[in-house]
C-alpha positions in Angstrom: 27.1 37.8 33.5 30.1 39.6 31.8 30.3 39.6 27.8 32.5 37.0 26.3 33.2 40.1 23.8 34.3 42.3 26.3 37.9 44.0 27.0 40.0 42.4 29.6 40.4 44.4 32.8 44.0 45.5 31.6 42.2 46.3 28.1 39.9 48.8 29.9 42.8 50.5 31.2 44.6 50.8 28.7 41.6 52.3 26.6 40.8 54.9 29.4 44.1 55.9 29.6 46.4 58.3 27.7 49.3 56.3 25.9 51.5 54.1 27.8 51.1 56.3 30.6 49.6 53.2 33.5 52.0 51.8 36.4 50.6 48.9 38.0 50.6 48.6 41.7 49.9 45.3 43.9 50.5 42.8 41.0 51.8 40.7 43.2 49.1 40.4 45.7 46.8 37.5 45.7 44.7 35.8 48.4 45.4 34.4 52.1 42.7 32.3 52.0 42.8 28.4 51.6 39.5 27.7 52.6 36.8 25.6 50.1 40.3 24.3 48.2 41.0 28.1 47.9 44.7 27.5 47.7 44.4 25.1 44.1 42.7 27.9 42.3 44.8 30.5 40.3 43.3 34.6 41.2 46.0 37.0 39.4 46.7 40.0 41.3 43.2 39.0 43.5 40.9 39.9 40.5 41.8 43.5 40.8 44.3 45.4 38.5 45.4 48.6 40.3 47.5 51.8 39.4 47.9 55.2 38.5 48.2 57.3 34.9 47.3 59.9 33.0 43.8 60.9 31.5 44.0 63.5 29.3 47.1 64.7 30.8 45.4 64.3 34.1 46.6 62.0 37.1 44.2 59.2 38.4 44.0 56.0 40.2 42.5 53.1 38.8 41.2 50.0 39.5 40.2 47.6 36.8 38.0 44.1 38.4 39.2 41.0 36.2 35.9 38.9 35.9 37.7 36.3 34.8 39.5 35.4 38.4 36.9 34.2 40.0 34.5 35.9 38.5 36.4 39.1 39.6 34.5 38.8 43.4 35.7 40.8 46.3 37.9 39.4 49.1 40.1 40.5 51.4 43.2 41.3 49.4 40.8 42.3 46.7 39.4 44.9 48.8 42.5 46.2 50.5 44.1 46.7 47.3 41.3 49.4 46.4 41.5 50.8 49.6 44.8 51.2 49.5 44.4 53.1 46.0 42.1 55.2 47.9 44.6 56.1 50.7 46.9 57.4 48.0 44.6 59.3 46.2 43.7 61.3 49.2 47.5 62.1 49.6 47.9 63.2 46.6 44.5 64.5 45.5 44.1 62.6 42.9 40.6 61.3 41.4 40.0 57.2 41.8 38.3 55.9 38.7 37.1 52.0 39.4 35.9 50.1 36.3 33.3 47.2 38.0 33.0 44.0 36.7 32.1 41.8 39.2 30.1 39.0 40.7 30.0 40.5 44.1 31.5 39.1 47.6 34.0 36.7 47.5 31.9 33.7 49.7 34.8 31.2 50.5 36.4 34.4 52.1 33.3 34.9 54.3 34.1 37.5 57.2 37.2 38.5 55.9 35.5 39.3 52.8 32.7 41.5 54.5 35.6 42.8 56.2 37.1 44.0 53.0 34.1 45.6 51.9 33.8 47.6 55.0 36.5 49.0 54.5 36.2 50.1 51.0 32.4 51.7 52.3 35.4 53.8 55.2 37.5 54.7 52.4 35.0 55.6 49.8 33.4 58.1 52.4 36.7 59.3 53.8 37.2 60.3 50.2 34.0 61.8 49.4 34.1 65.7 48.7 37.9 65.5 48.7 38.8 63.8 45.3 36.1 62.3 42.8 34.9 59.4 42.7 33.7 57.8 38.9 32.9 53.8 38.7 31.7 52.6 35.6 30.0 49.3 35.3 30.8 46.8 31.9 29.5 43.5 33.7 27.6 42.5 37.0 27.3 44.8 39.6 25.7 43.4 42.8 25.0 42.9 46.2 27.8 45.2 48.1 29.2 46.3 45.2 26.1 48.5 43.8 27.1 50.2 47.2 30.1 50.7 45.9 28.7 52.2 42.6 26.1 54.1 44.0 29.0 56.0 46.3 30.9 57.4 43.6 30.3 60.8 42.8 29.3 59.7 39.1 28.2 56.3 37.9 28.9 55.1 33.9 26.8 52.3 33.0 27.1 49.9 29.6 23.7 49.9 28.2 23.5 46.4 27.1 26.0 44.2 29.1 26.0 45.7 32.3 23.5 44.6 35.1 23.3 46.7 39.0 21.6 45.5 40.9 21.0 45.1 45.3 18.7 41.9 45.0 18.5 40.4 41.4 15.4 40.5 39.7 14.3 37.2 40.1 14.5 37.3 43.8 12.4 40.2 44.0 8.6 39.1 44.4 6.8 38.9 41.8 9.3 39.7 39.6 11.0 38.1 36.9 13.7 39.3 34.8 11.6 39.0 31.4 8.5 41.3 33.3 11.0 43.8 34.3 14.5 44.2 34.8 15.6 46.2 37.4 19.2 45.5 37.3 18.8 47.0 33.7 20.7 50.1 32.7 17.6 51.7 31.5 16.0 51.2 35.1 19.1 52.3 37.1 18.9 55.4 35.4 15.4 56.3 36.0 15.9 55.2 39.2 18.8 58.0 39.4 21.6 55.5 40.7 23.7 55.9 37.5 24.3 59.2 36.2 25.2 58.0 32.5 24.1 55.5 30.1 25.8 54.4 27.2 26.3 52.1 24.5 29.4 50.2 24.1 32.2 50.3 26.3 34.3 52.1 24.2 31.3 54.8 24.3 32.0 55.0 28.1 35.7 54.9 28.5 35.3 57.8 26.1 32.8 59.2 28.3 35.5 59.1 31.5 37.6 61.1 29.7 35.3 63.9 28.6 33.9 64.2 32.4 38.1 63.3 33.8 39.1 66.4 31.3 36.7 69.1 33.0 37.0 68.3 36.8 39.1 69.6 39.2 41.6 67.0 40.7 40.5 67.3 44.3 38.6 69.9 46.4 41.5 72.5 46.5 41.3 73.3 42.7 39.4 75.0 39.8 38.2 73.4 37.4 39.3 74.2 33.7 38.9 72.4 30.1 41.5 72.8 27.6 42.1 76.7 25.8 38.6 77.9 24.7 39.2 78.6 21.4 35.5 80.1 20.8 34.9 84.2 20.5 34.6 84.9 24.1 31.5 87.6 22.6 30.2 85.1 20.4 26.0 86.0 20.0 23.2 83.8 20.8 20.5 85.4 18.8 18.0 81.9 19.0 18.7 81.5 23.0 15.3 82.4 23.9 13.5 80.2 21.3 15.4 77.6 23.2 15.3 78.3 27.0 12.3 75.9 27.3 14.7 73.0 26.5 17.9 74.0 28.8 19.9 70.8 27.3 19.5 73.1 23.4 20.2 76.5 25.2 23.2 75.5 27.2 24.9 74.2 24.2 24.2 77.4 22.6 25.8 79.2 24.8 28.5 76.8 26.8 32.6 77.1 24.6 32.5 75.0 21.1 28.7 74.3 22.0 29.5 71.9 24.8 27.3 70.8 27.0 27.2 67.4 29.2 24.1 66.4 30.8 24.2 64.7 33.9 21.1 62.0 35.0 19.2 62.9 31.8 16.9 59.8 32.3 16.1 60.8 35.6 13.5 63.5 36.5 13.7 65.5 33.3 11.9 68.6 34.3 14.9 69.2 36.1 18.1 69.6 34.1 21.6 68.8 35.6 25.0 69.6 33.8 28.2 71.0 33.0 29.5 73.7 30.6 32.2 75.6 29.9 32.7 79.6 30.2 36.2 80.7 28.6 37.1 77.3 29.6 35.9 77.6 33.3 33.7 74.3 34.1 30.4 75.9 35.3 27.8 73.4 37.2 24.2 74.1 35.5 20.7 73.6 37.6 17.7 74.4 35.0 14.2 73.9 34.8 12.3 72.6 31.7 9.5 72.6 29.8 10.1 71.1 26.7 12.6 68.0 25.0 13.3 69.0 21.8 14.0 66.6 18.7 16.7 66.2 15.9 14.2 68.5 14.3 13.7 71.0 16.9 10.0 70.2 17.6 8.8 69.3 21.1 8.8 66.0 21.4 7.8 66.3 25.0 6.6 68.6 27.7 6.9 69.2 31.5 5.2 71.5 33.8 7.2 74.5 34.8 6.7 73.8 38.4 9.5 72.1 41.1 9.1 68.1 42.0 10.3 66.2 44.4 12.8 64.7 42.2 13.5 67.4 40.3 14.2 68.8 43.6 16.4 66.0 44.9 18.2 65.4 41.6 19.2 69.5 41.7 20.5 68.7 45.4 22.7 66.3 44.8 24.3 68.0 41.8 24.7 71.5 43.9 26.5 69.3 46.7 29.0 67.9 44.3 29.7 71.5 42.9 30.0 72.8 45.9 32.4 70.0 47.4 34.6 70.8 44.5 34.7 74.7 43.8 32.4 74.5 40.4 30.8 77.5 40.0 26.9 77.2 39.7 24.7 78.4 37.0 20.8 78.3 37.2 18.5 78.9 34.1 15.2 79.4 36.0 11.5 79.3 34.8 9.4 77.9 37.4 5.9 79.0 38.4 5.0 76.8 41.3 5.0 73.5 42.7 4.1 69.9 41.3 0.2 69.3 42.2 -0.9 65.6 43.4 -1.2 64.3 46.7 1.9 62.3 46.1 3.9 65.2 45.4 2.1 67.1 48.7 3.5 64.5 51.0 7.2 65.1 50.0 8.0 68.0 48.0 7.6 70.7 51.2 10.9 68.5 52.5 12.1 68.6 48.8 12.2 72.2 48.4 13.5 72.8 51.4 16.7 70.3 50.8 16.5 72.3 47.4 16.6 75.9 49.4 19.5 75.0 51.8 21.8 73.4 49.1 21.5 76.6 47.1 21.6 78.8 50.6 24.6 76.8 52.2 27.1 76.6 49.2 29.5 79.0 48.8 30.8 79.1 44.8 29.8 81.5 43.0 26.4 81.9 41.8 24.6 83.0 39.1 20.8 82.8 38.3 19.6 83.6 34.8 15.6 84.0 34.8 14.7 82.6 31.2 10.9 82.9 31.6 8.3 82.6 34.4 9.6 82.8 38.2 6.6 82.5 40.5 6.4 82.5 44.3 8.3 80.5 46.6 9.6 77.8 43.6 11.1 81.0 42.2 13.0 81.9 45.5 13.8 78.2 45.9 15.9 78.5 43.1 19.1 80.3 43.7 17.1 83.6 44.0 19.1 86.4 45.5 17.1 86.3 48.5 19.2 83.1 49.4 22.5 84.0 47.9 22.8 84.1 44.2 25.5 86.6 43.9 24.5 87.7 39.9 20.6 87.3 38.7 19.6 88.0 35.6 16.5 88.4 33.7 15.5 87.7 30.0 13.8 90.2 28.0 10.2 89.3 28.5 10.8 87.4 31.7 8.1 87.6 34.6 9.0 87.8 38.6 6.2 88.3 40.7 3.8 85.9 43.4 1.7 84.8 40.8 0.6 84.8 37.0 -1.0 88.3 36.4 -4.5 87.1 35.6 -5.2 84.4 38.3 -4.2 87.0 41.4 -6.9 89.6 39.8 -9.3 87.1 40.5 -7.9 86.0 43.8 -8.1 89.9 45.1 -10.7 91.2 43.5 -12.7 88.3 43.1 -15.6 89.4 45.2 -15.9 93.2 43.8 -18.2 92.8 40.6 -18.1 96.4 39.5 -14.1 96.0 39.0 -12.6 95.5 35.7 -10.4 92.4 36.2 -8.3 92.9 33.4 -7.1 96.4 34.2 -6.6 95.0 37.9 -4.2 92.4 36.4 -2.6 94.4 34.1 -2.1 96.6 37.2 -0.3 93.6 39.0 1.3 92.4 35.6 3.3 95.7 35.8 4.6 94.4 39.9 6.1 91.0 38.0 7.8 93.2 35.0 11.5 92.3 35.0 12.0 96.5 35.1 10.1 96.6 38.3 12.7 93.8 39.7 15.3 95.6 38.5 14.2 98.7 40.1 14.3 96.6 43.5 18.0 95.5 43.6 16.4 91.5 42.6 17.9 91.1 39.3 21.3 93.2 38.5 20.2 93.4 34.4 17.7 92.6 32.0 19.5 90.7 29.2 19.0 90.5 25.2 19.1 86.9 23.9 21.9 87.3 22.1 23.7 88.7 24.4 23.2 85.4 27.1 26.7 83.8 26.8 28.6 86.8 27.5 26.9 88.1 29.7 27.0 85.2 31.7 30.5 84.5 30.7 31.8 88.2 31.9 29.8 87.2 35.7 31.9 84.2 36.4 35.1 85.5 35.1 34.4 88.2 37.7 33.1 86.3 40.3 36.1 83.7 39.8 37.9 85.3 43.2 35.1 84.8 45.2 35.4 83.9 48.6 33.1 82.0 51.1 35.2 84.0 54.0 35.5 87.6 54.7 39.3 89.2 53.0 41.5 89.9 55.9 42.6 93.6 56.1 45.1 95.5 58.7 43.7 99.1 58.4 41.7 101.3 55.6 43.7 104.0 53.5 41.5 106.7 54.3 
């Protein structure tokens, strides 16, 4: 299934990495097995080039499947060779980057090869929250290996080569490849397995290196991109014209207008992504109500209300934050909760997930209310009521239980000698972001332009926060 045009495992490498900078490991190895005439076939290094080098200046591990040994399937030596990468990147604290090509398990290796892949599934979790974990995909992906993929802490996918897939699409009943391809990239993504799409696999190696560059190395760092060179009090006077399109407003007010978006085909009234703050890598949770296109105009809209996988997809992304010491941002406008009976079955659980991620992790926090925050979706995300440590509001923003107009009705409903609209102007001036303010809920109401420093100024402050109490011998009093 791989492209005949396609780079050669060693290729790949090469491309991801900075200058001459790889050392192979385990070139010798190949296989044990002389099963099936096993021992007349030719597998270099056991269809798996392994190493270490440098990735914008940054040490990884690599491995690098060679689809054409065998089709680059996993076998025993295969597999411990990339667990083996995997024990020294824990012992260093190192990220593991695994480039996938691959037809899946190696069959005339039978136990021995399901033995291998156990033990990459051990290693893979041993190393989860303690180094990252990125696999991009160039050819076939399947069986045990879209385990594999779907492990990693971020998946790259080749838009028009590369196929994941746990049963192929032809086996699936009913199904046919032509009808609908789930192995597809397009489908992986909406199905929220990969994390980025993209076309060419120049386009992704590139893409490694972007997300390599602003990551911290393992879970005892901090995360930081190159010098900012952008004014550190740069204004963002057309911030609030974008808020309802978070993917616009964060690159308005992330350093040198950088913003990556992380699952973007995947429940997109949820936005999930990083910036940069004075070169700080900040992890961004933000609702939307718009897509904007080239032009600006809405090309289309979302309810301001919390799903179930807007929900899920903003879990996941706060546990990988939180595993790594990424500060979190949230842009929030959200008045309620998605309405079907679908959504009533699951998005309770959702929200909760959604309200314990936020409550549990310990970075620091900020919430930035950009328009309507109604109810329980409101405290659900990263309120102060459940740890944000800095919220701010928007000029213009609302906080309250309800919209203004609809709880007029619901409390006064029955009196028919009361004037509605003085009722809910009465309760529009409860959800004023001054009468939040004068509650301890939000710490300041901010000015458009003034959204990137502000924000920038709270995590540089917050940068020394701790998740336990500072020690101290005795007071100086």
């Amino acid at each position: 299934m791989s492209n005949k045009n396609a780079l050669s495992a060693k290729d790949r490498i090469a491309a991801l990495v900075d200058e001459n900078s790889f050392v192979e490991i385990g070139a010798g190895v190949t296989k044990r097995n002389t099963d099936f005439n096993m021992q007349e076939k030719s597998v270099p290094s056991d269809g798996v080039v392994t190493g270490y080098g440098l990735v914008q200046n940054n040490p990884v591990y690599i491995y690098s499947q060679d689809a054409s040994a065998l089709n680059g399937t996993i076998g025993e030596m295969h597999a411990k060779k990339i667990a083996h990468i995997y024990e020294l990147a824990m012992k260093t604290g190192v990220p593991v980057i695994g480039l996938v090509d691959c037809a899946g398990i190696r069959l005339q290796e039978s136990t021995d090869a399901l033995a291998g892949f156990g033990q990459v599934y051990k290693m893979k979790t041993k190393a989860s929250g303690i180094v990252p974990q990125i696999t991009a995909i160039f050819g076939s992906c399947g069986g045990g290996v879209a385990i594999l993929a779907a492990m990693s802490d971020f998946t790259f996918m080749e838009k028009n080569n590369a196929k994941l897939f746990v049963n192929s699409p032809n086996t699936l009943e009913g199904n046919y490849t032509e009808k609908l391809d789930t192995a597809s990239a397009a489908f992986q993504q909406e199905a929220s397995v990969v994390d980025f799409v993209l076309e060419g696999e120049e386009e992704v190696l590139t893409g490694i290196r972007e997300l390599v560059s602003i990551l911290p190395a393992n879970n005892n760092e901090t995360a930081f991109s190159d010098e900012c060179m952008d004014d550190l009090n740069r204004m963002t006077e057309d911030f609030a014209a974008e808020t309802a399109d978070p993917a616009v407003a964060l690159e308005d007010i992330g350093d040198n207008n950088f913003f990556l978006e992380v699952k973007k085909g995947y429940a997109k009234e949820m936005v999930t992504g990083f910036i940069c703050l004075d070169g700080m890598t900040v992890g961004v949770i933000a609702n939307r109500t718009a897509q904007f296109d080239e032009n600006g105009k809405a090309a289309a809209k979302y309810d301001a209300r919390l799903t179930t996988a807007g929900c899920d997809k903003a879990v996941s992304f706060i546990k990988k934050c939180d595993a790594f010491n990424i500060p979190v941002l949230t842009l929030t406008n959200v008045e309620g909760f998605a309405t079907s009976v679908d959504e009533e079955r699951t998005v309770a659980s959702a929200a909760a997930r959604l309200t314990a991620a936020f409550t549990e992790s310990d970075v620091p926090k900020v919430n930035f209310i950009t328009g309507k925050a109604y109810g329980s979706a409101y405290i659900c995300m990263n309120s102060k009521h459940i740890g944000a440590d800095m919220v701010f509001a928007l000029e213009g923003a609302d906080i309250g239980v309800m919209d203004a107009q609809v709880a007029a009705k619901i409390i006064y409903g029955d009196d028919k000698g009361t004037d509605l609209g003085s009722r809910a102007a009465e309760f529009a001036a409860q959800s004023s972001t001054e009468a939040a303010a004068a509650r301890g809920y939000i710490d300041a109401v901010v000015a458009p332009g003034s959204a990137r420093k502000q924000l920038l100024y709270a995590f540089e402050m917050l940068f020394s926060k701790s998740g336990y109490p500072i020690g101290k011998k005795h007071g100086t009093i």
